[in-house]
KOLKOLMAR-852912 format. One line per field, with one value per residue (C-alpha): residue number from 1; residue in three letters; x, y, z. Coordinates in nm, 3 decimals. Layout:
BEGIN
num	[NUM/...] $
residu	[Ala/...] $
x	[X/...] $
y	[Y/...] $
z	[Z/...] $
***
This chain:
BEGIN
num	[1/2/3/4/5/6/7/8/9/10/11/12/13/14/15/16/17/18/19/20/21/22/23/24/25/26/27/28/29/30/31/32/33/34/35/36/37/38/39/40/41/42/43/44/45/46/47/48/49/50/51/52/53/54/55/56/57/58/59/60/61/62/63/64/65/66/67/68/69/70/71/72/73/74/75/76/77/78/79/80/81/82/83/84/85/86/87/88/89/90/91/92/93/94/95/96/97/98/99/100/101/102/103/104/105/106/107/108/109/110/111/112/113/114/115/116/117/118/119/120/121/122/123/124/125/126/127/128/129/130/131/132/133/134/135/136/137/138/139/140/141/142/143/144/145/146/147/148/149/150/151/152/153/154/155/156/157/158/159/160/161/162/163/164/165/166/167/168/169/170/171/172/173/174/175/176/177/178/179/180/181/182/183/184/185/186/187/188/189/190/191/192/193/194/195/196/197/198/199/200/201/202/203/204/205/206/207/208/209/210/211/212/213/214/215/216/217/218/219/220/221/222/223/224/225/226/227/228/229/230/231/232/233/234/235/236/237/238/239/240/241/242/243/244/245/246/247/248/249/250/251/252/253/254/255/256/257/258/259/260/261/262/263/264/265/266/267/268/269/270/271/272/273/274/275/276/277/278/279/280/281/282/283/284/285/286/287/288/289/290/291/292/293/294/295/296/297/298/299/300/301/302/303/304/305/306/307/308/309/310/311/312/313/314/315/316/317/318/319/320/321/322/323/324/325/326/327/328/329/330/331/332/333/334/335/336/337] $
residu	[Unk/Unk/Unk/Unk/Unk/Unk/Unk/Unk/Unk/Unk/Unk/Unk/Unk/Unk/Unk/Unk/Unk/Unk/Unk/Unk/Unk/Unk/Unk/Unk/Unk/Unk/Unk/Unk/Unk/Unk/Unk/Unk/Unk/Unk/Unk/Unk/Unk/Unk/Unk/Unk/Unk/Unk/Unk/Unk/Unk/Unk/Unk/Unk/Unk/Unk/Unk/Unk/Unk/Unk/Unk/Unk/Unk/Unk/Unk/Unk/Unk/Unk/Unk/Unk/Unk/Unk/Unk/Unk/Unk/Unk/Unk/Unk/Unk/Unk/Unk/Unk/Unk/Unk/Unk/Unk/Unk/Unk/Unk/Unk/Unk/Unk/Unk/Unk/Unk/Unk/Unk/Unk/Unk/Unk/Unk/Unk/Unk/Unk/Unk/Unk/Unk/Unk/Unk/Unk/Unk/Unk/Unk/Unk/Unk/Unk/Unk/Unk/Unk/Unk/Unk/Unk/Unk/Unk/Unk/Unk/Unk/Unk/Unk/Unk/Unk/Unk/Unk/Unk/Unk/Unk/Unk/Unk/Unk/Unk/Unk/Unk/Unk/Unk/Unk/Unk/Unk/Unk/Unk/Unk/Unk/Unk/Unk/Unk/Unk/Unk/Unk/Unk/Unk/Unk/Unk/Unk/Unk/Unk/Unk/Unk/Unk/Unk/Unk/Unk/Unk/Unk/Unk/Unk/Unk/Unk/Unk/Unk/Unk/Unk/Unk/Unk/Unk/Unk/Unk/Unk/Unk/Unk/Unk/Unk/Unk/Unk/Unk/Unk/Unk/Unk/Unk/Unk/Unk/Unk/Unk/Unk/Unk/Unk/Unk/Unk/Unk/Unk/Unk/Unk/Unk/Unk/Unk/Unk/Unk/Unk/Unk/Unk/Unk/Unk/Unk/Unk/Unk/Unk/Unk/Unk/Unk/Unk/Unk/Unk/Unk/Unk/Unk/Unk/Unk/Unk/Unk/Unk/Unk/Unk/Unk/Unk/Unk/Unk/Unk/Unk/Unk/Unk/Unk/Unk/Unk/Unk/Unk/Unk/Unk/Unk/Unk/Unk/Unk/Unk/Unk/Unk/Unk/Unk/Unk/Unk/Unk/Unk/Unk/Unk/Unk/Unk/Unk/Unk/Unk/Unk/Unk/Unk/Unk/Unk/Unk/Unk/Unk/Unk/Unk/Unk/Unk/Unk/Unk/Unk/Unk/Unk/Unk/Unk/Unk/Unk/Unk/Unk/Unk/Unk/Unk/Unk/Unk/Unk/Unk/Unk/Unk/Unk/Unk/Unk/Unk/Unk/Unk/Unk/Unk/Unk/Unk/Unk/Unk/Unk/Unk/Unk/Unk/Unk/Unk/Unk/Unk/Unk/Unk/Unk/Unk/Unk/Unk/Unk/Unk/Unk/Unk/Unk/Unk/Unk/Unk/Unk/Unk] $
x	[21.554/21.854/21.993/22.055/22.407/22.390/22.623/22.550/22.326/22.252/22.036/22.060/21.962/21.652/21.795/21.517/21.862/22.154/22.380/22.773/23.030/23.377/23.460/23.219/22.882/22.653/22.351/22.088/21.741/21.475/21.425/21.102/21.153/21.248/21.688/21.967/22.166/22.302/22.068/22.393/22.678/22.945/22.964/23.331/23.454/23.419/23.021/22.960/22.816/23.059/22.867/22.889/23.010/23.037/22.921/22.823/22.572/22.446/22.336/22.050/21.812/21.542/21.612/21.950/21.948/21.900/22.073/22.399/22.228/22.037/21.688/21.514/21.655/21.457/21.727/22.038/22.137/22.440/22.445/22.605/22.935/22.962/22.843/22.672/22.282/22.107/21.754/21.659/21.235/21.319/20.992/21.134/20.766/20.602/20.333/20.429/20.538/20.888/21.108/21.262/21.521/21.467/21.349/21.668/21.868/22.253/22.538/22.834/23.176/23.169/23.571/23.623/23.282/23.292/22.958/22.925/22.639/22.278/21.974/21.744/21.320/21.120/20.789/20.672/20.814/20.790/20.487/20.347/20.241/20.540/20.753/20.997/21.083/21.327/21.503/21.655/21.845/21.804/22.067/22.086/21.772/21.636/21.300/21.172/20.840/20.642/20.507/20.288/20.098/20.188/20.345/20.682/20.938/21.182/21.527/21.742/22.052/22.261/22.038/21.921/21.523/21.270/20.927/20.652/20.408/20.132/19.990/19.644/19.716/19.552/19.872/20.029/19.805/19.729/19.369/19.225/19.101/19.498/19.561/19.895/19.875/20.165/20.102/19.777/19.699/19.638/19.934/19.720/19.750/19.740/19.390/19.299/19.251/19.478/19.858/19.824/20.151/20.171/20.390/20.687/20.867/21.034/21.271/21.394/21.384/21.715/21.694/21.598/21.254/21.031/20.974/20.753/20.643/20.309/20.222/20.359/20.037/20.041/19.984/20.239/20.213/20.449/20.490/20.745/21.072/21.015/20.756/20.855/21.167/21.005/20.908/20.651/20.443/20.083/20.003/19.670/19.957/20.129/19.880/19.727/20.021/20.030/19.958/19.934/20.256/20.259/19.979/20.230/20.109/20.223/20.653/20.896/21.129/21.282/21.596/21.608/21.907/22.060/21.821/21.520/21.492/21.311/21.389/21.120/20.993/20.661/20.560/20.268/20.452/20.799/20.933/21.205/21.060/21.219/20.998/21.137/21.074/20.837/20.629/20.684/20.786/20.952/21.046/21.417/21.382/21.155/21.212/21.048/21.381/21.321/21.033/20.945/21.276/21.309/21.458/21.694/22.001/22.178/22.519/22.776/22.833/22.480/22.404/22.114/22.139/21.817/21.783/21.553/21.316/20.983/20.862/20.488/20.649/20.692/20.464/20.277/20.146/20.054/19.885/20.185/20.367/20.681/20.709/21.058/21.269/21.643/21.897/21.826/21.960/22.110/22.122/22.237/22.169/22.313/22.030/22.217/22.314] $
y	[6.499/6.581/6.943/7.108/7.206/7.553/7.453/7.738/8.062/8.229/8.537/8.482/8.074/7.963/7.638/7.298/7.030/6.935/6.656/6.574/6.369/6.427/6.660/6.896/7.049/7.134/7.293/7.380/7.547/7.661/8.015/8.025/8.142/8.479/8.466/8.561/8.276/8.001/7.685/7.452/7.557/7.434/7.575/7.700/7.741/8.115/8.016/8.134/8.024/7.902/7.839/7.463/7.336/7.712/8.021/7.914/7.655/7.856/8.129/8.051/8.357/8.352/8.304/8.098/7.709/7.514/7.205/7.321/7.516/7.441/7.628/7.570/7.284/7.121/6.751/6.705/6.352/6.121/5.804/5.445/5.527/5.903/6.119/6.381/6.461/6.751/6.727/7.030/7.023/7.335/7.519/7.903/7.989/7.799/7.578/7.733/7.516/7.382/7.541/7.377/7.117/7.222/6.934/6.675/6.522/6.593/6.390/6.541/6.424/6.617/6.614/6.828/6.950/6.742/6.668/6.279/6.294/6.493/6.278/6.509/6.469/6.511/6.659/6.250/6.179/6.575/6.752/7.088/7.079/6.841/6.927/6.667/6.662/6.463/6.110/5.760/5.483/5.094/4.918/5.049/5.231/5.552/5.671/5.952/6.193/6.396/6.675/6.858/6.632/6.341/6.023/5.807/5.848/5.531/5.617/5.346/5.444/5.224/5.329/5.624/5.597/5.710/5.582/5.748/5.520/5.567/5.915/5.758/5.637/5.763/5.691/5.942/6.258/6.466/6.440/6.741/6.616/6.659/6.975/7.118/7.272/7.522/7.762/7.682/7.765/7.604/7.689/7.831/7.926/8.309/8.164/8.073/7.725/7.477/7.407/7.045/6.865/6.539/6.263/6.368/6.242/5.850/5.595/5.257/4.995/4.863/4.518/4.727/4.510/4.849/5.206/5.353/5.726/5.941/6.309/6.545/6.557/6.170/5.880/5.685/5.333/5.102/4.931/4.614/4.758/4.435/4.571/4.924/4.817/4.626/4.868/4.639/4.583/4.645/4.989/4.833/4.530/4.784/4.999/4.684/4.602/4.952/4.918/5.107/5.134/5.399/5.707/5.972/6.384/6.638/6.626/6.855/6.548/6.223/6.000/5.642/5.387/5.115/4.973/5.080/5.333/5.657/6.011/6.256/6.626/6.711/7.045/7.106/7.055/7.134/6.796/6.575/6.225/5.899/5.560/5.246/4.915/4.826/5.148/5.303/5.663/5.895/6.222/6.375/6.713/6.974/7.321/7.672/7.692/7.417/7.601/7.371/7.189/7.027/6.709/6.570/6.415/6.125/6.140/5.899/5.970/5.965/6.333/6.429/6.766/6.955/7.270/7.490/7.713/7.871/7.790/7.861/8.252/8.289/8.560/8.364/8.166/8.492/8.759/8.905/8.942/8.769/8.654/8.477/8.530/8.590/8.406/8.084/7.783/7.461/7.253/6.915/6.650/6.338/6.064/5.822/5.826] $
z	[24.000/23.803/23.744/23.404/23.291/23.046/22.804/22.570/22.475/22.127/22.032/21.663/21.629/21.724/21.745/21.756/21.700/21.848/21.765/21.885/21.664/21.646/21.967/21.777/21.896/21.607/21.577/21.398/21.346/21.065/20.881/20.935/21.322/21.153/21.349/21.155/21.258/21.008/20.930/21.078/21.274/21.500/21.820/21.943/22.263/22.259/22.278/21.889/21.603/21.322/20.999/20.892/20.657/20.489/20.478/20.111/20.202/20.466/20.241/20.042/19.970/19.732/19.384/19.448/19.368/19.675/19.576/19.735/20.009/20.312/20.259/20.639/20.850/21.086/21.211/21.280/21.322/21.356/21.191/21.272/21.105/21.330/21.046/21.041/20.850/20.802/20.718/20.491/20.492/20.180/20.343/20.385/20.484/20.821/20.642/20.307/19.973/19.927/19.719/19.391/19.481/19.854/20.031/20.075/20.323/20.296/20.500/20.558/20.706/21.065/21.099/20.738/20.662/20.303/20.148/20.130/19.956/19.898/19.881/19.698/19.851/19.507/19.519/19.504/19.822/19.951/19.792/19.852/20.263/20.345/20.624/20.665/21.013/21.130/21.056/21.216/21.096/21.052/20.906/20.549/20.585/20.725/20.800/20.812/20.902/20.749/21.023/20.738/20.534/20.755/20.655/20.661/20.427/20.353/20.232/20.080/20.153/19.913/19.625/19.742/19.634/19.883/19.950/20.086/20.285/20.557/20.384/20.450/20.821/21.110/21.254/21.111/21.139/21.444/21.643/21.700/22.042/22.150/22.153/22.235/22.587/22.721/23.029/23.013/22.687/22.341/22.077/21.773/21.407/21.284/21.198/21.541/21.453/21.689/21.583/21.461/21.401/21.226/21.206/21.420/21.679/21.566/21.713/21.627/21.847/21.986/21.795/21.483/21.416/21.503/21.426/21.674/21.578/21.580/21.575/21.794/22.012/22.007/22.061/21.944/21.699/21.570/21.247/21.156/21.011/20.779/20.581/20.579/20.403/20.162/19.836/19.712/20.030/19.932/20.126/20.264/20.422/20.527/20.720/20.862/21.047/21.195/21.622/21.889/22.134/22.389/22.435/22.493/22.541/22.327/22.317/22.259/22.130/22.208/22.199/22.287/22.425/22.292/22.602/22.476/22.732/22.559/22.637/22.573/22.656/22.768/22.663/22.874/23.224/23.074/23.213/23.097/23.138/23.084/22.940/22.979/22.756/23.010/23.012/23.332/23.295/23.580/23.532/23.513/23.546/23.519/23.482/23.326/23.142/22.936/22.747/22.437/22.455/22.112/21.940/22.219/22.179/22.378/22.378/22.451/22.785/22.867/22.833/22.693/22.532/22.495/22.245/22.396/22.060/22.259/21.918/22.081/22.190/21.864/21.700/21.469/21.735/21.942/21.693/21.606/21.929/21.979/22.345/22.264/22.591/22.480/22.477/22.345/22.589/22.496/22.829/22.891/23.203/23.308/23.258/23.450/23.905] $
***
């Protein structure tokens, strides 16, 4: 087993991403959780929470226009060329509409903080019960999920139009025969009814010819990268050529190598467990500490940093009563002897 490295605390971020480019650390994590703490921020070596890129875009309140601001950010990512996206899902509320012009993705330069451009989500691509979760890239394509109403999103980079595909898939919606188990209990709504997470977790296989994804309480499919770049695939095609590719439990996250080695969190057993292309899966570590550890990253030194949210101690998932356990951790662990 491998040990976890603290390599920093907050009380004011509920942070659910993590992503490193440019000697910087940034982090990030959505309103919703209730903490004062920006959407995106670098962290300095004094352990606190610079707002990135500004304090401007970091400030959206209801009523201001949420084109230049981040609304409720749910990814950070780094792309082929080392810069930096921030997925915005522009949901202030937990399961509640989008604002206007919320929903987007926005890339930004990670050295200078410049805006290289905002690809805005339209409610076509991001209607009302969207929660665009997180994002991966393929050449000059990302994907994306849709954790609410579940589906992929396909971004064209180079022109920047989005498609929305697999909205009818099984693939892409949660079975309520998988709950999502934590200390023995099942995560629920204010209504009672069981937390149900859709399309979530996604990687792309090393020789780019594969998305796998599924819901957060799995399992996991995969569909040709072929014909979810191609905008006038016929969705019944498309969903046809959707299989099966690994029956995973309910995860806090993943990453995956260039070897097609995938890193992912179990929350039930609070495990760091690694899959390789073959299918056998050991653990890495385990620990209490890494309670609901979201959206890993791999780094290039072959650290995988793991933003710990309790997003189940929250108090919407507990009648009211937050059971968050201060501070929030970011840990990292060598995946590698």
């Amino acid at each position: 087993m491998r040990s976890l490295r603290i390599e920093a605390s907050s009380s004011v971020l509920d942070w659910n991403a993590v992503a490193l480019a440019a000697n910087h650390i940034f982090v990030g994590g959505p309103r919703w959780t209730g903490f004062s703490g920006p959407a995106v921020a670098v962290l300095t070596k004094g352990n606190s929470l610079r707002p990135f890129p500004n304090p401007e875009w970091n400030g959206w309140k209801p009523g201001l226009d949420a084109k230049q601001r981040f609304v409720s950010v749910n990814a950070l990512h780094i792309d082929p060329e080392g810069k930096l996206w921030v997925v915005d899902t522009g949901t202030p509320q937990f399961g509640g509409p989008p604002v206007e012009n919320g929903p987007k993705l926005v890339r930004l330069d990670p050295v200078t903080g410049k805006i290289l451009h905002v690809y805005p989500m339209g409610p076509d691509v991001a209607p009302a019960g969207s929660y665009i979760d997180d994002i991966r890239f393929n050449g000059p394509h990302a994907y994306l999920t849709d954790a609410g109403k579940g589906a992929i999103l396909v971004l064209d980079i180079t022109t920047c139009a989005v498609r929305r595909v697999l909205d009818a898939s099984p693939a892409t919606h949660a079975r309520p025969d998988r709950p999502i188990v934590i200390d023995g209990k099942v995560v629920r709504n204010a209504n009672g009814t069981p937390l149900l997470v859709n399309a979530d977790p996604l990687e792309v296989s090393p020789d780019g010819k594969y998305l796998y994804f599924g819901p957060l309480e799995g399992p996991w499919s995969k569909v040709p990268t072929s014909l979810l770049d191609d905008p006038v695939i016929l969705p019944a095609t498309l969903a046809a050529s959707v299989t099966p590719w690994a029956d995973l439990p309910p995860i806090g996250g993943s990453a995956m190598d260039e070897h097609g080695n995938l890193y992912f969190i179990a929350l039930k057993d609070e495990t760091v467990y690694r899959r390789d292309p073959e299918g056998k899966i050991v653990p890495l570590v385990s620990d209490h500490g890494l309670h609901w550890a979201d959206a890993p990253f791999l780094a290039r030194d072959r650290r995988l940093w793991l933003p710990v949210a309790q997003l189940d101690r929250l108090a919407r998932f507990n009648h009211g009563v937050n059971h968050i356990q201060q501070p929030f951790l970011l840990f990292s662990i060598i995946t590698e002897p």
